[in-house]
VOTI-470139 format. One record per residue (C-alpha): residue in three letters; x, y, z. Coordinates in steps of 0.02 Angstrom, whole numbers, plus 50000, padded with zeros to 5 digits. Layout:
<nodes>
<node><drenkol>ALA</drenkol><u>X</u><v>Y</v><w>Z</w></node>
...
</nodes>
This chain:
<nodes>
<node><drenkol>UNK</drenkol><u>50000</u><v>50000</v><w>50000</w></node>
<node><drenkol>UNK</drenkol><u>50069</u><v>50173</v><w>49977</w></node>
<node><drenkol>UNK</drenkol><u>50091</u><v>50310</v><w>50080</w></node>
<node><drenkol>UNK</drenkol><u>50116</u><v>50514</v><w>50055</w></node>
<node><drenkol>UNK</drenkol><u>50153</u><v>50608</v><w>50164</w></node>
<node><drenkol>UNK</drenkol><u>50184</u><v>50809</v><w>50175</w></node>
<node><drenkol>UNK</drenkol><u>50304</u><v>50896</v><w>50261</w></node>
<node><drenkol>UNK</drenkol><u>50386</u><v>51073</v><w>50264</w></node>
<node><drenkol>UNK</drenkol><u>50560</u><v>51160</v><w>50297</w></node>
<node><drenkol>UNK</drenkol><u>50600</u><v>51332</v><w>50335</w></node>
<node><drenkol>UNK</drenkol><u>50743</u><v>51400</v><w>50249</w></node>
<node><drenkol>UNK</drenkol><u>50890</u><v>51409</v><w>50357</w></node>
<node><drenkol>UNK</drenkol><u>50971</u><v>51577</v><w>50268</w></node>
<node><drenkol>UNK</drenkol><u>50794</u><v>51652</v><w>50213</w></node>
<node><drenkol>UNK</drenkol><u>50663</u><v>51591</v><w>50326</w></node>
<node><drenkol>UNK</drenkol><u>50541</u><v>51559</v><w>50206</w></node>
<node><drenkol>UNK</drenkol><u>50436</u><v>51393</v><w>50213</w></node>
<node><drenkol>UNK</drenkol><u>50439</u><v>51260</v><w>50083</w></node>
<node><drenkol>UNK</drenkol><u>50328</u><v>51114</v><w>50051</w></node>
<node><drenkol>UNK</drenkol><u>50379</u><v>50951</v><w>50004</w></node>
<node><drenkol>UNK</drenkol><u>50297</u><v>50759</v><w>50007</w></node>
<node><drenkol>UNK</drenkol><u>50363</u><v>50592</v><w>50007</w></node>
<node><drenkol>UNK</drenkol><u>50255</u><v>50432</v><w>49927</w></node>
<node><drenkol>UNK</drenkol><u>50343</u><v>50277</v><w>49961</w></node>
<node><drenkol>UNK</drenkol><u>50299</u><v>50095</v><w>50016</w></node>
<node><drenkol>UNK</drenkol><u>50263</u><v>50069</v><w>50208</w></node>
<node><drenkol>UNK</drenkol><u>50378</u><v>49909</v><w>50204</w></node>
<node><drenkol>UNK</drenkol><u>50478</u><v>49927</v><w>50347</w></node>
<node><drenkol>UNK</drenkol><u>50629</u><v>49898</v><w>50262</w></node>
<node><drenkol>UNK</drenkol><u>50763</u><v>50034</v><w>50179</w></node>
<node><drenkol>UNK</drenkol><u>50703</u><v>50095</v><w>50008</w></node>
<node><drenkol>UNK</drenkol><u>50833</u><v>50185</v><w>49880</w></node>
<node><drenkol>UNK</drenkol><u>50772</u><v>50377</v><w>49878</w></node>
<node><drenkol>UNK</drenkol><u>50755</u><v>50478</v><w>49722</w></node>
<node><drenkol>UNK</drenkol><u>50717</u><v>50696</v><w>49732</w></node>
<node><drenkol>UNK</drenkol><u>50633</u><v>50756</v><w>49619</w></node>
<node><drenkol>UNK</drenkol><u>50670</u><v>50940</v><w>49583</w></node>
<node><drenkol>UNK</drenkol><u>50574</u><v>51044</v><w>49453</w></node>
<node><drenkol>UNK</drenkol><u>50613</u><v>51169</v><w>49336</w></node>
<node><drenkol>UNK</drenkol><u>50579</u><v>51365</v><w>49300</w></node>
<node><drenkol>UNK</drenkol><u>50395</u><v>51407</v><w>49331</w></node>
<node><drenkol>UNK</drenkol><u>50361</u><v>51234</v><w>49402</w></node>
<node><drenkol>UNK</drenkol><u>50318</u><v>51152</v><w>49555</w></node>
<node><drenkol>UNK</drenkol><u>50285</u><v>50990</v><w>49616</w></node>
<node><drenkol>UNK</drenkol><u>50122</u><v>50971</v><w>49609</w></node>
<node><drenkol>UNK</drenkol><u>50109</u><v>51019</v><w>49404</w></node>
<node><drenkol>UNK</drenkol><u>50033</u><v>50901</v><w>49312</w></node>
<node><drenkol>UNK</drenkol><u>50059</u><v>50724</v><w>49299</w></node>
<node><drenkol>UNK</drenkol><u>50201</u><v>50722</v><w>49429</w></node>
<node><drenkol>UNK</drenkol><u>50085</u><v>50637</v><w>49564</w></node>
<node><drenkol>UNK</drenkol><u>50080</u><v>50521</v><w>49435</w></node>
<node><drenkol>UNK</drenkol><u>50261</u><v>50498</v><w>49438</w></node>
<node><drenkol>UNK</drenkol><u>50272</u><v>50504</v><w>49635</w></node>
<node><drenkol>UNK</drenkol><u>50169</u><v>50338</v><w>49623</w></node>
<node><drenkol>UNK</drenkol><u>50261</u><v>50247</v><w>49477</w></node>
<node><drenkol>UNK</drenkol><u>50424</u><v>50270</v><w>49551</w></node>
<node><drenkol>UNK</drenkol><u>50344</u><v>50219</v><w>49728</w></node>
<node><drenkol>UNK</drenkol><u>50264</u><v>50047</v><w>49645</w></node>
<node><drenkol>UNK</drenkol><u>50435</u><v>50041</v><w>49578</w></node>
<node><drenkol>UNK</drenkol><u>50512</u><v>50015</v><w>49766</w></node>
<node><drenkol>UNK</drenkol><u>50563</u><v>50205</v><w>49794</w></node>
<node><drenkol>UNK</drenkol><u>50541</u><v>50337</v><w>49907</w></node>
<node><drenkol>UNK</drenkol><u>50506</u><v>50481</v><w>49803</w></node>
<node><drenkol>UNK</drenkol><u>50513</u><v>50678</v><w>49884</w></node>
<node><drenkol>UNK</drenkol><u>50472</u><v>50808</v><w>49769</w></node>
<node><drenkol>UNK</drenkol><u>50495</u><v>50978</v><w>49843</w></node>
<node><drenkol>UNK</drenkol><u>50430</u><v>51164</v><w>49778</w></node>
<node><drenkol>UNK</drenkol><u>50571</u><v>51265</v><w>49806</w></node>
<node><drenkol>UNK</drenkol><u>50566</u><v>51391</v><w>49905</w></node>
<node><drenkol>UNK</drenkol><u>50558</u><v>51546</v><w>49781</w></node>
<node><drenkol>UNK</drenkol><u>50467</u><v>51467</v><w>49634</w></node>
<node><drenkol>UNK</drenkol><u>50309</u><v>51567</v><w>49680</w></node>
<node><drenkol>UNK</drenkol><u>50206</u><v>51441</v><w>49763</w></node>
<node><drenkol>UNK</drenkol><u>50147</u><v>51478</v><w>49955</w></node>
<node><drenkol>UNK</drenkol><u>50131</u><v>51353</v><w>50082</w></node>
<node><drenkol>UNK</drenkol><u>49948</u><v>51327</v><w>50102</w></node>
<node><drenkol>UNK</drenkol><u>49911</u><v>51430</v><w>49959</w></node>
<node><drenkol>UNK</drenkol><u>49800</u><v>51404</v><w>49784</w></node>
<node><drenkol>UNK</drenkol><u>49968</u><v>51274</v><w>49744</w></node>
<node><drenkol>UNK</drenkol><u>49993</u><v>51362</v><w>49583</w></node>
<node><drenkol>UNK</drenkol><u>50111</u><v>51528</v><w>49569</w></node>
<node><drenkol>UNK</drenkol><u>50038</u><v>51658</v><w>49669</w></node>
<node><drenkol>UNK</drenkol><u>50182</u><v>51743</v><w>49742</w></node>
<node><drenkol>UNK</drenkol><u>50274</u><v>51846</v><w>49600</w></node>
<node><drenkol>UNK</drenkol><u>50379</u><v>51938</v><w>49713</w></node>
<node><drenkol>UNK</drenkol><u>50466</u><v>51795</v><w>49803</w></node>
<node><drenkol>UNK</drenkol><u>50469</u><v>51741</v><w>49630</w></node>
<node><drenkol>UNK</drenkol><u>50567</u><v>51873</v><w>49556</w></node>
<node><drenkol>UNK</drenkol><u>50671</u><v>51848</v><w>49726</w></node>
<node><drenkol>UNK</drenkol><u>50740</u><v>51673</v><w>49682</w></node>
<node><drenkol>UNK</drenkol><u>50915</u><v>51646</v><w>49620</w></node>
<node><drenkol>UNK</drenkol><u>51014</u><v>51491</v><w>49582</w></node>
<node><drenkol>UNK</drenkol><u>51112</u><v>51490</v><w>49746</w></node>
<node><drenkol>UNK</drenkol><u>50935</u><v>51493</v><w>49825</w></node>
<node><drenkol>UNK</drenkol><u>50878</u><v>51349</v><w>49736</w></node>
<node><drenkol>UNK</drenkol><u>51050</u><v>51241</v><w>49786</w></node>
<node><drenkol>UNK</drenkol><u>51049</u><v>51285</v><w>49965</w></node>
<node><drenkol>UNK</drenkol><u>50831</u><v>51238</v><w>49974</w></node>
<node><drenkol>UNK</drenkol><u>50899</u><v>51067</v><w>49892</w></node>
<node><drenkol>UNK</drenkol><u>51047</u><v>51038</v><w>50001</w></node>
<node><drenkol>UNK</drenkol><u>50932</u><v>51086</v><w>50173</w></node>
<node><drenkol>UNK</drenkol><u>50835</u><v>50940</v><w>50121</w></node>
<node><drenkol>UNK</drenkol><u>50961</u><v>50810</v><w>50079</w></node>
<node><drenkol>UNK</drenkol><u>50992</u><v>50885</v><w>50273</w></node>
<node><drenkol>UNK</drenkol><u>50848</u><v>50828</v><w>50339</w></node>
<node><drenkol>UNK</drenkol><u>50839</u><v>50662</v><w>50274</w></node>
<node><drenkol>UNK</drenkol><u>50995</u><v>50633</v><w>50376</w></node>
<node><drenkol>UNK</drenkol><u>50922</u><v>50691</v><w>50527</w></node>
<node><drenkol>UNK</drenkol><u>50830</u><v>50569</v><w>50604</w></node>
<node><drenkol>UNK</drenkol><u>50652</u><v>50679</v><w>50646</w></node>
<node><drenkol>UNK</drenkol><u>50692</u><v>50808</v><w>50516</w></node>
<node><drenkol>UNK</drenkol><u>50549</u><v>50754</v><w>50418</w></node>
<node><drenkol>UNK</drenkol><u>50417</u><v>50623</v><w>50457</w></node>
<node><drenkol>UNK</drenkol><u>50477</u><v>50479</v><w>50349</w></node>
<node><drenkol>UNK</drenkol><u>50524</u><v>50337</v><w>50456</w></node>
<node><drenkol>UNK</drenkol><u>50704</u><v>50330</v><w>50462</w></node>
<node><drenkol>UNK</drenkol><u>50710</u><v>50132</v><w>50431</w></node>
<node><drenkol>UNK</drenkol><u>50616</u><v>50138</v><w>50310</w></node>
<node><drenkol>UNK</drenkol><u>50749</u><v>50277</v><w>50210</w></node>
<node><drenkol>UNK</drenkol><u>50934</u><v>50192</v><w>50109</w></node>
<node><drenkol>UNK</drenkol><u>51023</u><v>50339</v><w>50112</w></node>
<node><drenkol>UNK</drenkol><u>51171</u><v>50265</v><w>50026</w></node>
<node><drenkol>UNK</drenkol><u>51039</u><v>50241</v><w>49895</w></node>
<node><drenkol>UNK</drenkol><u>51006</u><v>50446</v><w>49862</w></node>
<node><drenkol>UNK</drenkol><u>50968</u><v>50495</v><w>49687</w></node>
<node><drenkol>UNK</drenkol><u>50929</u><v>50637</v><w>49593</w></node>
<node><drenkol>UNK</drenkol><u>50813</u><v>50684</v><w>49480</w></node>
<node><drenkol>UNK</drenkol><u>50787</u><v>50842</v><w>49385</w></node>
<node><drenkol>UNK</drenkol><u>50677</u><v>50942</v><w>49258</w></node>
<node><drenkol>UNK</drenkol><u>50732</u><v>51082</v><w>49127</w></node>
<node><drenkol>UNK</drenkol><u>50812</u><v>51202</v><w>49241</w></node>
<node><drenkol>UNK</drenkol><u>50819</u><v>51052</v><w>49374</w></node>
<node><drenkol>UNK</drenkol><u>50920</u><v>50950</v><w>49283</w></node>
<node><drenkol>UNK</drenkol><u>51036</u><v>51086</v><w>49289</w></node>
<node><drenkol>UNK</drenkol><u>51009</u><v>51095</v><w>49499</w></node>
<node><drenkol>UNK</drenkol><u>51037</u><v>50896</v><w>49525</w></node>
<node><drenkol>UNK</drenkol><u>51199</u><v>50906</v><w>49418</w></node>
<node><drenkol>UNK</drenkol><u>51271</u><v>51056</v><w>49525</w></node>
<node><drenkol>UNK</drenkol><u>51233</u><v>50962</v><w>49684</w></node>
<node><drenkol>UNK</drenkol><u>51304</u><v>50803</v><w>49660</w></node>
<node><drenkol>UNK</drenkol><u>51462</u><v>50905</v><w>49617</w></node>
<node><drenkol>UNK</drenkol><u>51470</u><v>50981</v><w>49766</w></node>
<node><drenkol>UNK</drenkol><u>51386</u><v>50814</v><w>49888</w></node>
<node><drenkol>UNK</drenkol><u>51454</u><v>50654</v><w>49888</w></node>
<node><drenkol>UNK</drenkol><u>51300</u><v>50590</v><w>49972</w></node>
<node><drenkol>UNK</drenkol><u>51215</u><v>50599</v><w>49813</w></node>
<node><drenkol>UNK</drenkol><u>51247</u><v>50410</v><w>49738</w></node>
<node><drenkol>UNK</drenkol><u>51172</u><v>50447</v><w>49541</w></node>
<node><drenkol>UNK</drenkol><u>51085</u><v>50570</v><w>49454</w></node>
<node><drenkol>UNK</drenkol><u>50946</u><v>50571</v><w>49304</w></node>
<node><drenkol>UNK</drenkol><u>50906</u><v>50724</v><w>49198</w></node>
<node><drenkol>UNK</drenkol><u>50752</u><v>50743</v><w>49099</w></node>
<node><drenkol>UNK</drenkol><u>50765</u><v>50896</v><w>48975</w></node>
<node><drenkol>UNK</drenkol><u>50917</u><v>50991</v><w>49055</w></node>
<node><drenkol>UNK</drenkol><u>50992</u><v>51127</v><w>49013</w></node>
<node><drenkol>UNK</drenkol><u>51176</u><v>51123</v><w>49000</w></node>
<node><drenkol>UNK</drenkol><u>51232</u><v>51306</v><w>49050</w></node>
<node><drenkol>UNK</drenkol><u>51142</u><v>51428</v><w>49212</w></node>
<node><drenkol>UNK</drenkol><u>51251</u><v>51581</v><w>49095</w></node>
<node><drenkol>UNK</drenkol><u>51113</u><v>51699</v><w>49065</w></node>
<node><drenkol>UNK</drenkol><u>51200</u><v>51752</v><w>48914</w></node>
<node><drenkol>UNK</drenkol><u>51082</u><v>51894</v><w>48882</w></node>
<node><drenkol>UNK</drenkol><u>51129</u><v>52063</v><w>48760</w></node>
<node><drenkol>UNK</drenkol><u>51207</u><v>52194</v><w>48816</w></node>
<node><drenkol>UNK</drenkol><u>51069</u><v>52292</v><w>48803</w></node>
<node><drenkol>UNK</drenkol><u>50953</u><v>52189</v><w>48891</w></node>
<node><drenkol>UNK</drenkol><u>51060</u><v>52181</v><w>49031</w></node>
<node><drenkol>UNK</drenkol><u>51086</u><v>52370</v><w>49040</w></node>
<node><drenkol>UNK</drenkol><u>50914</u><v>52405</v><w>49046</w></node>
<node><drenkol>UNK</drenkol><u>50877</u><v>52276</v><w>49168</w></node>
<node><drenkol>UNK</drenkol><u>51002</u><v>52329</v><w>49301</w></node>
<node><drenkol>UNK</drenkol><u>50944</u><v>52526</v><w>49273</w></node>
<node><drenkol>UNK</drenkol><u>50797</u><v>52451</v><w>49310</w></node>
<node><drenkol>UNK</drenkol><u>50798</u><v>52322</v><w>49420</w></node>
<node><drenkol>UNK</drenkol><u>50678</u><v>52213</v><w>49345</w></node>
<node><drenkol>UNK</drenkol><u>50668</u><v>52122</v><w>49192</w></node>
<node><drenkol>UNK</drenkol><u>50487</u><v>52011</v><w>49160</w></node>
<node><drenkol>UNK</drenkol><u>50467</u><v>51840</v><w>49080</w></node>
<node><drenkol>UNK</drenkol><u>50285</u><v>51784</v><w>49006</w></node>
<node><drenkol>UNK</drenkol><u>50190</u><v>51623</v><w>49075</w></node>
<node><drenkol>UNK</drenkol><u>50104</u><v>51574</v><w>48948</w></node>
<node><drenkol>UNK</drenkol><u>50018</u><v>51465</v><w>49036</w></node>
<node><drenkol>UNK</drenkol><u>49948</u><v>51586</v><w>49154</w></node>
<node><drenkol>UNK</drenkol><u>49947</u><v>51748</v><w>49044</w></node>
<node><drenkol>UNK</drenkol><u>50064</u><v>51808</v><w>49224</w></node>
<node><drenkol>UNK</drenkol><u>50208</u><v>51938</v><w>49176</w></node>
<node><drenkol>UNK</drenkol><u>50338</u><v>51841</v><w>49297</w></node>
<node><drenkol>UNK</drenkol><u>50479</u><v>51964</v><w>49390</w></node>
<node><drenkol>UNK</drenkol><u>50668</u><v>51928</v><w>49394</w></node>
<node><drenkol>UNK</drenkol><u>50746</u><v>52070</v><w>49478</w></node>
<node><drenkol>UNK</drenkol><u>50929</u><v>52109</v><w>49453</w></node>
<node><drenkol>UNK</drenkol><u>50989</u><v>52006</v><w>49577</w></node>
<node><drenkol>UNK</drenkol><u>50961</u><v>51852</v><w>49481</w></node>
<node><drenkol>UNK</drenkol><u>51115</u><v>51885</v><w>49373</w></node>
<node><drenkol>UNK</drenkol><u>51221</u><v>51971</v><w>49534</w></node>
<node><drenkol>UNK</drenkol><u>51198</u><v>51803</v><w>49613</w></node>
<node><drenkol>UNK</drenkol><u>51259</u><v>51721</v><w>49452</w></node>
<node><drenkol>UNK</drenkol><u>51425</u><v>51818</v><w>49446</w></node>
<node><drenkol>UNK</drenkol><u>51457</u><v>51826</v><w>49607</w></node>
<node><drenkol>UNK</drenkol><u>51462</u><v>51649</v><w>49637</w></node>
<node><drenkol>UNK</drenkol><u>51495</u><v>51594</v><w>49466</w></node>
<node><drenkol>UNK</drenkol><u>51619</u><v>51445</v><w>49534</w></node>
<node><drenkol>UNK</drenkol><u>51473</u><v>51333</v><w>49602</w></node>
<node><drenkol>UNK</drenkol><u>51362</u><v>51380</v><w>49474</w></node>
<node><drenkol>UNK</drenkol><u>51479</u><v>51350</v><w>49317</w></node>
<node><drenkol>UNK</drenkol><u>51374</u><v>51183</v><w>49251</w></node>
<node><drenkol>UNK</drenkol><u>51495</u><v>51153</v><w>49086</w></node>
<node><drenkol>UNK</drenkol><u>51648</u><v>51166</v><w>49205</w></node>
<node><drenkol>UNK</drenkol><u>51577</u><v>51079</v><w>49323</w></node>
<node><drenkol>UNK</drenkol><u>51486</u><v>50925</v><w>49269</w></node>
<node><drenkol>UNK</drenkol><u>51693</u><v>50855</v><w>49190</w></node>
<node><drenkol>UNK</drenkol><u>51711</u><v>50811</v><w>49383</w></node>
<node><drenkol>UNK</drenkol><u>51553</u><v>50726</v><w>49406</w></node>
<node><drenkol>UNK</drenkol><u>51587</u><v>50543</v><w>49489</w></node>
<node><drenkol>UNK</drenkol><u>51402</u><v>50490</v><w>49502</w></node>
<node><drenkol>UNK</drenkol><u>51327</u><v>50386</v><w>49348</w></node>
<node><drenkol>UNK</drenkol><u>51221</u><v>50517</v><w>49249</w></node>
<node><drenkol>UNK</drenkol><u>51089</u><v>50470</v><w>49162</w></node>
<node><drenkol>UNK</drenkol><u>51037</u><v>50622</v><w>49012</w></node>
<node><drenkol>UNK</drenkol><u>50855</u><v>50612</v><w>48931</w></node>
<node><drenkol>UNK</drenkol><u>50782</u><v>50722</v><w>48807</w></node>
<node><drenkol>UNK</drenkol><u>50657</u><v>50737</v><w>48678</w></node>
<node><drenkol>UNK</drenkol><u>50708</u><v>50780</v><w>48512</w></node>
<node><drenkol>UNK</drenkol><u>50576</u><v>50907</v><w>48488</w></node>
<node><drenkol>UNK</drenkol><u>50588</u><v>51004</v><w>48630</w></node>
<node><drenkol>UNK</drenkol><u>50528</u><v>51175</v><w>48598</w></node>
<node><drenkol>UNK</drenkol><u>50601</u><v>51244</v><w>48760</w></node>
<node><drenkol>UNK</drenkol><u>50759</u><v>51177</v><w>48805</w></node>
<node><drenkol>UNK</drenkol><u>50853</u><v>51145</v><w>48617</w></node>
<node><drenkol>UNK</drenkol><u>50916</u><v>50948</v><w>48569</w></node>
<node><drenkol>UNK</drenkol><u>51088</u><v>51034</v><w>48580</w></node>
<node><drenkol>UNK</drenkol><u>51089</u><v>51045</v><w>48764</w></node>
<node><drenkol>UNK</drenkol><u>51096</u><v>50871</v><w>48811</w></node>
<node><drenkol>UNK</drenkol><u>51269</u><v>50819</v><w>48676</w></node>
<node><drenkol>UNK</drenkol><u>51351</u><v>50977</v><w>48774</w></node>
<node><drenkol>UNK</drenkol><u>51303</u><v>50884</v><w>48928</w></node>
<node><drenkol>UNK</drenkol><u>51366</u><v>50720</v><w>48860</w></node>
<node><drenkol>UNK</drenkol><u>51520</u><v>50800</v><w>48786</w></node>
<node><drenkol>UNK</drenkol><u>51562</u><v>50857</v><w>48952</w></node>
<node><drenkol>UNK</drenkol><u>51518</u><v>50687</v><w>49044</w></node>
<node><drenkol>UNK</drenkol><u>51559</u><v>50551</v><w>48876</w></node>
<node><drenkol>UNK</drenkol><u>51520</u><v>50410</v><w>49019</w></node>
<node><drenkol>UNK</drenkol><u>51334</u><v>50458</v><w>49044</w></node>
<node><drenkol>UNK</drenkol><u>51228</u><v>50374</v><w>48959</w></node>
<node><drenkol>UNK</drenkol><u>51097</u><v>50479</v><w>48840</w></node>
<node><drenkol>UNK</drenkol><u>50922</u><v>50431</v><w>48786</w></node>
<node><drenkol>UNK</drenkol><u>50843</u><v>50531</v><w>48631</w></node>
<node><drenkol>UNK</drenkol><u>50660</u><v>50526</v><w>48635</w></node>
<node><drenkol>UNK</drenkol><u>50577</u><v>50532</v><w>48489</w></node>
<node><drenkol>UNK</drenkol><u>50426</u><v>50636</v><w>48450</w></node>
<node><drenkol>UNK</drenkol><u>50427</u><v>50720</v><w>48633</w></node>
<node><drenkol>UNK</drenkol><u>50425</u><v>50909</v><w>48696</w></node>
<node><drenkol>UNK</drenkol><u>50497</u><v>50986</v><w>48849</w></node>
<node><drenkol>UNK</drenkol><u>50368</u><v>50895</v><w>48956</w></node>
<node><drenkol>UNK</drenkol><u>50349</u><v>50741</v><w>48890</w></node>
<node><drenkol>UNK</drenkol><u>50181</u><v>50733</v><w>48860</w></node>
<node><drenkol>UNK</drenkol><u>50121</u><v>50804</v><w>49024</w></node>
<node><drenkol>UNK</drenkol><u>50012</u><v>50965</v><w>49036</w></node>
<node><drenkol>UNK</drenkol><u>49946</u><v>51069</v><w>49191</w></node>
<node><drenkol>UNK</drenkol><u>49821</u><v>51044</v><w>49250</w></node>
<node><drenkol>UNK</drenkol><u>49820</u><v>50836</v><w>49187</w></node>
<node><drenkol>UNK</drenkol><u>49659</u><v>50747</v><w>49214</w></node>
<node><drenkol>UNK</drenkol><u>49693</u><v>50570</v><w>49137</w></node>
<node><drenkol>UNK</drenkol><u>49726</u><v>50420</v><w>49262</w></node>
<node><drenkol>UNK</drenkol><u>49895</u><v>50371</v><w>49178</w></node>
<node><drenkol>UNK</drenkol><u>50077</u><v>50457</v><w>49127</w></node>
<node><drenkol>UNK</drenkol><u>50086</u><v>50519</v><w>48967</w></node>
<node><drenkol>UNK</drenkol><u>50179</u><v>50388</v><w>48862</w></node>
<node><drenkol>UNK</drenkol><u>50330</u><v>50510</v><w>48835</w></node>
<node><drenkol>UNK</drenkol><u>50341</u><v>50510</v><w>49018</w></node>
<node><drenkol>UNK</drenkol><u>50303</u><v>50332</v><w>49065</w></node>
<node><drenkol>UNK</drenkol><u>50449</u><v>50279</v><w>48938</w></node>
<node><drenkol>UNK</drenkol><u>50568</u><v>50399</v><w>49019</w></node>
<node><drenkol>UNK</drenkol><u>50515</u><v>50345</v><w>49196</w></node>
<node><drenkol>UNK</drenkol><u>50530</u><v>50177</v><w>49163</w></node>
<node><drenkol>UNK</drenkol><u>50737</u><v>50198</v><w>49098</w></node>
<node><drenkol>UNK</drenkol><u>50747</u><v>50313</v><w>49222</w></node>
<node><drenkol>UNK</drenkol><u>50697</u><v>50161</v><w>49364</w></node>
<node><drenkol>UNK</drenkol><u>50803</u><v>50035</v><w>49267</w></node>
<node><drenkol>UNK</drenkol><u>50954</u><v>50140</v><w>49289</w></node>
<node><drenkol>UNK</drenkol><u>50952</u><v>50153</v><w>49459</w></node>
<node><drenkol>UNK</drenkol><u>50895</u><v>49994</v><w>49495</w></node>
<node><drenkol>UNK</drenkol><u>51066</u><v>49933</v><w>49393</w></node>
<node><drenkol>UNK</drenkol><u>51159</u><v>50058</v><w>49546</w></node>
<node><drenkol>UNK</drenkol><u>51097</u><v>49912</v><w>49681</w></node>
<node><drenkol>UNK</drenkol><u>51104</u><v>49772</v><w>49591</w></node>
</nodes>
């Protein structure tokens, strides 16, 4: 039978809360963990990732998906983006440090409510979409605790790389804003989004970074992504030639999944994907 359960953190540096939940098998026994981190203008409740929470859980895993902390969703909000200005707020150093607090708390015993006999921690993976793909490969450069890590749609480089222009503008004003399409929201970044880039460029420097990677990597991608270009997972792969890649054909940047998703099974983009992504780390324990 499976189990979720919710739990929340308070960020240590900012002191803002952030949700996560765990569905897993009540065995007993110590199940490999994955973390499932999600990308720009997600969360962890979009779309079919319950879904996934319960595949990978039928599977034999305990899988936490967390929102992080800036990404616009309130604890005991509307679970959707609501809060634009924490939002705009968010940086990538943010987003590391919300990760590593909870790889934190599943190694202290009443951190979180998951039983701790029931959690392998040698057995910690990583799991990331679009911009958390880019997250998961960051950590595990910078924590050995992390034992493998799978990427779904990555991108291979945080460097905002935006005109000169652009970037004049945005710091005389201090805020530049992004559509959501699926919202019709005009999403804030303010300024310090690319001051927290530069200033700690060293742990944020993916393509020099992901050379020194000892974890098995796993890269996935669909080769018509309109988000997140084809291109992005060979420069991940050229960087890390001992990961192994899987193409998928005929799939966009979310693998067939859409918010809100009604139906009662994964999208078959994402059940393939989920399904290699279980195989490889089952091959880690076996």
């Amino acid at each position: 039978m499976l189990r979720t359960v919710e739990f929340t953190l308070v960020g240590r540096a900012h002191g803002r809360p952030f949700a996560a939940d765990a569905t897993y098998q009540s065995t007993g026994q110590p199940q490999p963990i994955i973390v499932f981190v999600h990308g720009f203008k997600g969360f962890k409740d979009w779309g079919h990732f319950g879904l996934l929470a319960r595949f990978f859980a039928e599977k034999g895993f305990v899988f936490i998906k967390l929102n992080l902390s800036h990404n616009g969703v309130v604890v005991g909000g509307t679970g959707d983006l609501e809060d634009l200005e924490a939002f705009g707020q968010n940086n990538f150093s943010l987003e590391l440090d919300d990760l590593g607090q909870l790889l934190d708390a599943l190694h202290t015993p009443g951190a979180t409510p998951l039983p701790a006999a029931g959690l392998d921690l040698r057995r910690l993976y990583l799991v990331g979409h679009s911009r958390g793909g880019a997250l998961v490969l960051l950590k595990a450069a910078e924590d050995p605790r992390v034992a493998a890590v799978a990427t779904w749609a990555a991108v291979a480089d945080l460097h905002p790389r935006w005109p000169a222009d652009v970037v004049a503008q945005w710091q005389r004003e201090g805020v530049l804003y992004v559509p959501n399409a699926r919202t019709g929201q005009q999403m804030p970044l303010y300024y310090q989004l690319a001051e927290n880039f530069f200033a700690h460029r060293a742990r944020l420097d993916l393509p020099a970074l992901v050379p020194g990677l000892r974890q098995p990597l796993l890269l996935i991608h669909g080769d018509e992504d309109e988000t997140v270009p084809l291109a992005a997972v060979y420069q991940l792969h050229a960087g890390q030639p001992a990961a192994e890649v899987l193409v998928v054909p005929g799939a966009g940047h979310m693998f067939g999944g859409a918010h809100p998703w009604a139906g009662p099974a994964l999208p078959p983009p994402a059940q393939l994907i989920a399904e290699r992504t279980s195989a490889f780390f089952e091959e880690m324990w076996n």
